[in-house]
N, C-alpha and C positions, 0 to 999 in steps of 0.2 A: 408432247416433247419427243424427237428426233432419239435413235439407239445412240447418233456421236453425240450428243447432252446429257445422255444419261451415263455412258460410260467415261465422260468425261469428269461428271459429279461423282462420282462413284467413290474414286478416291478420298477426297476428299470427305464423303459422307463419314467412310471407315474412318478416317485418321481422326472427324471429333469425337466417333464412339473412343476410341484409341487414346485421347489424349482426357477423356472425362475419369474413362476407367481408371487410367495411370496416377492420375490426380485424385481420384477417390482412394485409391489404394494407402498413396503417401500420407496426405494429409489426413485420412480417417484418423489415424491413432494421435495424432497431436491435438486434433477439436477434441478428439472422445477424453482424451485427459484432462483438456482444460475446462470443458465444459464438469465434466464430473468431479475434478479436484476442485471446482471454483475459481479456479485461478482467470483474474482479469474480470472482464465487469459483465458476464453471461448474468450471476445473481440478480446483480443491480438493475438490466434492462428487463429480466424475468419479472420483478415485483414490478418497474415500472411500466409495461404490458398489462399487468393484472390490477391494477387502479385506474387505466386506460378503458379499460373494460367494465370497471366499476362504475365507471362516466366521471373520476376525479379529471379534472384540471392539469395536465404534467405541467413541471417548470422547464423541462428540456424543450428545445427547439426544434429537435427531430424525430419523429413519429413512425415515420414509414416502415421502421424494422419491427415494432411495438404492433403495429396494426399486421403485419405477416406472421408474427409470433401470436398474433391472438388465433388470427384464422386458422393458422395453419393444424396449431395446438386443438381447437374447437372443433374442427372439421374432420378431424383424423382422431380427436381423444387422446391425443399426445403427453407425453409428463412433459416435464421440464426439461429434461434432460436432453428426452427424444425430440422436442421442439428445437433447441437452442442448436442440437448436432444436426440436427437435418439441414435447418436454415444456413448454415454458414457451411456447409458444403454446395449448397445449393448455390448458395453466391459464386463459393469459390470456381465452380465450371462452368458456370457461365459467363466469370470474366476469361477465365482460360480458354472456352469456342470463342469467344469475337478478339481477343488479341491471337488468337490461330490462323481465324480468316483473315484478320486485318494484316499477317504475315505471310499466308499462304498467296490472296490476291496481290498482292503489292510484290513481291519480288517472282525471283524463278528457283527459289530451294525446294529441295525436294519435299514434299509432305511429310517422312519421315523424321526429316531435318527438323522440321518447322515444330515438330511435335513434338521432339525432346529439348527443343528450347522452348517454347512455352511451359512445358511442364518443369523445367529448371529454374527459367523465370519466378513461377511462383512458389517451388518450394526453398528456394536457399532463402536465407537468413544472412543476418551480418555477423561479424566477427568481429563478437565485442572484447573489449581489454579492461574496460571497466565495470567489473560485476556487484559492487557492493549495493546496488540500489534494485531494487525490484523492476522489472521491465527496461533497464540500463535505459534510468530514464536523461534525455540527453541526446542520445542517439536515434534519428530518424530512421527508423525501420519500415520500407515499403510493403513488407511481408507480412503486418502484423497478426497477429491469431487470437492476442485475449480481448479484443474489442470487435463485438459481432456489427457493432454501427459502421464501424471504420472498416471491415471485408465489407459489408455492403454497399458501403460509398463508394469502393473500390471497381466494382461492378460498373457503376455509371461516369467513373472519372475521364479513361479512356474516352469512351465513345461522343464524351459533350467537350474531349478536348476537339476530337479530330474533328466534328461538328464544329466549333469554334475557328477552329484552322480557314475550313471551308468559308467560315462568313468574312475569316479578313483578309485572305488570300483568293477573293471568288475563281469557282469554276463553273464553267456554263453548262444549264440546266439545255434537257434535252426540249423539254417543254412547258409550260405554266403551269400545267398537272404535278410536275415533277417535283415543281420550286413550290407549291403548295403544302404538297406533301412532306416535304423536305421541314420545312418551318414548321408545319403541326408537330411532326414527329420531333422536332430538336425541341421546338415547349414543352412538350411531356415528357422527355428524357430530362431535360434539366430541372422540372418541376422535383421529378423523383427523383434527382441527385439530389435536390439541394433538402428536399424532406427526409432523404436517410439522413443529411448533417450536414450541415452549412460550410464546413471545413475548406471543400476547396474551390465552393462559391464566393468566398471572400479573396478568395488571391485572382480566381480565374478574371471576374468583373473589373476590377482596377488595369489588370492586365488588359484585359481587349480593350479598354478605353484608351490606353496609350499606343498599344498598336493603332488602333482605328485612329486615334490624330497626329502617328506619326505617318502614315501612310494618307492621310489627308495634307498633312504638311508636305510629301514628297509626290502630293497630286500620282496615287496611285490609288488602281480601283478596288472598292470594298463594298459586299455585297450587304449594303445597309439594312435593305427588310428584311434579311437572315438574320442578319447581327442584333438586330432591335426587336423583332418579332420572336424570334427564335431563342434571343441567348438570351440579351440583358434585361428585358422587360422582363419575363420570368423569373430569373434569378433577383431583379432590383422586389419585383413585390411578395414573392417569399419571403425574402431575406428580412424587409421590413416588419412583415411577422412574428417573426420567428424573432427579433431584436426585441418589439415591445410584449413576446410572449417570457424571454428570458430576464429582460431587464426594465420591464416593467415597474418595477418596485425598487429601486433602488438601495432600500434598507435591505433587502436579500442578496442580490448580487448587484455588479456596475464593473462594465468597463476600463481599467485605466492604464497608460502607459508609463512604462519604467524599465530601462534594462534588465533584462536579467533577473526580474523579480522572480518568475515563477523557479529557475532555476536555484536560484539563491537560497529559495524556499527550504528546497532538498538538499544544500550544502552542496553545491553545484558553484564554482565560479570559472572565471573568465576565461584561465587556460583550459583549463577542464572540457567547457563547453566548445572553444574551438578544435582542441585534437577532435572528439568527436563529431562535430561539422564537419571535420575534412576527412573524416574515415567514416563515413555517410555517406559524402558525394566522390569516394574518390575514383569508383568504377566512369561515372559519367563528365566527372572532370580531366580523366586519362584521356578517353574519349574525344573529347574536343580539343586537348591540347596535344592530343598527336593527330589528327584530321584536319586541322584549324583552318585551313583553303576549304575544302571543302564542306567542313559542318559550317562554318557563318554563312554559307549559301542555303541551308538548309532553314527552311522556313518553321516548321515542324518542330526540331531541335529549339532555336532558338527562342519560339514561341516558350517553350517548356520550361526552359531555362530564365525567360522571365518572371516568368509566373511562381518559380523555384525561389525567385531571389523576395518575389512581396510574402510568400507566406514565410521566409526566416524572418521579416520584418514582422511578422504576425509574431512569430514563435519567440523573437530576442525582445519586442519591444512591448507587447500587450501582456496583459494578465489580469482575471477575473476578482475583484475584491470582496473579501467576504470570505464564506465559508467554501467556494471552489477556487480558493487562492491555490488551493493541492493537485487540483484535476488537471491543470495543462490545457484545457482544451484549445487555446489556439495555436497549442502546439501541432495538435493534429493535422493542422494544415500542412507543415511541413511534411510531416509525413504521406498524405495525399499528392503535394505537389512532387518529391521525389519519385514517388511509383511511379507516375506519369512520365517523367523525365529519366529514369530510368530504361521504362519502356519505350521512349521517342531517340534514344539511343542506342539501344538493340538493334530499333529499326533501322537506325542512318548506317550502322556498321555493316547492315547486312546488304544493305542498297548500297552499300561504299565497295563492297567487298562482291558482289553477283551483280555487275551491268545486265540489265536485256538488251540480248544481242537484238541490233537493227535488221528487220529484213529487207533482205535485196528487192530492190524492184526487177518484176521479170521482163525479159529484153522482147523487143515487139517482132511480135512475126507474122507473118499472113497464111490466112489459108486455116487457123487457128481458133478455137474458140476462146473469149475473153475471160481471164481467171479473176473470181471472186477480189476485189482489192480487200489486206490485210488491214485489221481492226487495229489499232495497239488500245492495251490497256491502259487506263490512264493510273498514274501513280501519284502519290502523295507530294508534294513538295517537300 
């Protein structure tokens, strides 16, 4: 590597120490409370780790945080405590380095820039008005802190959307090497999204299926063995798993749909549930209705915003019968699906707001030696 590659990196290197620190700083005391006071379900996946271990059978469908908290716990001699805090910082900065890069390469803000929005990104919280219910349940919070499943999934949401992007918006592979690698690495990324929790493997799948046939229908191209090798194969035979591992048995849990049920559960109704829908979305729906030329161009955006709209049909329409009629969990999706869409509107603001400037072509002279031609980077759609 060349001295202008390395001082080029360099920056960059600094600002993800810079943005790990920052975010270890903030967030330590808020894990370190909830992990220690109990609050939220660190307990619940603590025991269900340690019968994982025992070789019991879980009923849950995702494993992947349970199998890190064994190791991690095993391998280091960890309590409980120090396993459940470590884990869900760990998560937490390594969603925070790749939505840094995914911001620092993609526009032209400064790295500084880029670092205190990231780091803002993931600490603010919503601003709730309705506090009577424990985790102001109702309101999709992309930030969440007392579910160590749901920081984790959060780590791989991002990066299997923007992989997703890629398979139904293709961009050309430099080589066959490329596209190889490309497809192995997005089955493994999505394997482990969809094994920390299913959540926003059920919105994500329905969605590329409609994009991919309406972009079929409007005879536009899509990079099929991406999309088939890479996304939905992977996510379709998980998921299938992980349904006859949860609902296997029907007398324990099942399936069914009904408005409003889970909500209703908790004394939750209709008006209730929509103010808080729309003081959920109402950063990213500001967003596009003052942009609105511009973000329906945005492929990205709107992808997100699909995907935003199958998991509220998760979250409004499904509910678990039985004894997890209380747990919400396909509420979670929403919540996954917003962070995402969240952060795919950050993006468009800040692409909407920092053009890269075009460079000039240099004027021909003679007598001259010929200047290297200018690379541009390629950016998101």
């Amino acid at each position: 590597m060349d001295n202008t590659r390395t001082l080029r990196r360099l920056p960059i290197s600094l600002s993800v120490l810079v943005v790990a620190l920052l975010l270890v700083a903030l967030l330590a005391p808020l894990y370190d409370f909830a992990v220690i006071s109990g609050t939220g379900d660190y307990g619940t996946h603590h025991l269900l780790a340690i019968s994982l271990r025992d070789g019991e059978m879980l009923a849950v469908p995702h494993v992947l945080y349970h199998f890190f908290h064994i190791l991690l716990g095993d391998a280091l001699a960890l309590t409980y405590y120090q396993t459940a805090f470590a884990l869900v910082v760990v998560f937490r900065v390594v969603t925070a380095i790749f939505i840094f890069l995914t911001i620092a390469l993609n526009t032209i803000l400064p790295s500084k820039l880029v670092v205190l929005i990231t780091v803002a990104f993931l600490s603010v919280t919503p601003a709730y008005l309705f506090s009577e219910l424990p985790y102001n349940i109702g309101y999709f919070n992309y930030a969440t802190y007392h579910n160590p499943t749901q920081i984790l999934l959060s780590a791989f949401a991002i990066p299997v959307s923007l992989i997703a992007l890629r398979a139904v918006v293709p961009q050309p592979f430099k080589n066959l090497n490329q596209r190889i690698f490309l497809t192995i690495l997005s089955g493994l990324v999505v394997l482990a999204m969809s094994l920390s929790k299913p959540s926003y493997t059920i919105a994500l799948l329905p969605g590329l299926s409609l994009l991919a046939v309406y972009r079929l229908a409007r005879r536009l191209p899509v990079d099929w063995s991406l999309l088939m090798l890479g996304v939905i194969l992977p996510q379709a035979f998980i998921l299938l798993l992980q349904y006859l591992a949860a609902y296997g048995n029907p007398q324990i849990a099942s399936v069914r749909i009904g408005f409003l049920v889970f909500l209703n559960h908790w004394g939750i109704g209709l008006a209730e549930a929509l103010a808080k829908l729309f003081l959920s979305v109402a950063f990213p729906l500001i967003v596009y209705t003052l942009h609105y030329m511009d973000a329906r161009k945005d492929s990205y955006l709107n992808m997100s915003w699909l995907i935003f709209g199958i998991s509220c049909i998760w979250a409004y329409f499904f509910y678990e019968d039985g004894p997890r009629l209380g747990h919400g969990n396909f509420v979670w999706t929403a919540h996954v699906a917003l962070f995402v869409l969240m952060f795919s509107s950050i993006l468009f603001l800040i692409k909407h707001y920092t053009k890269r400037p075009q460079p000039e072509s240099p004027a021909p002279s003679t007598g001259t030696q010929h200047q290297p031609e200018l690379v541009k980077e390629a950016e998101l759609n």
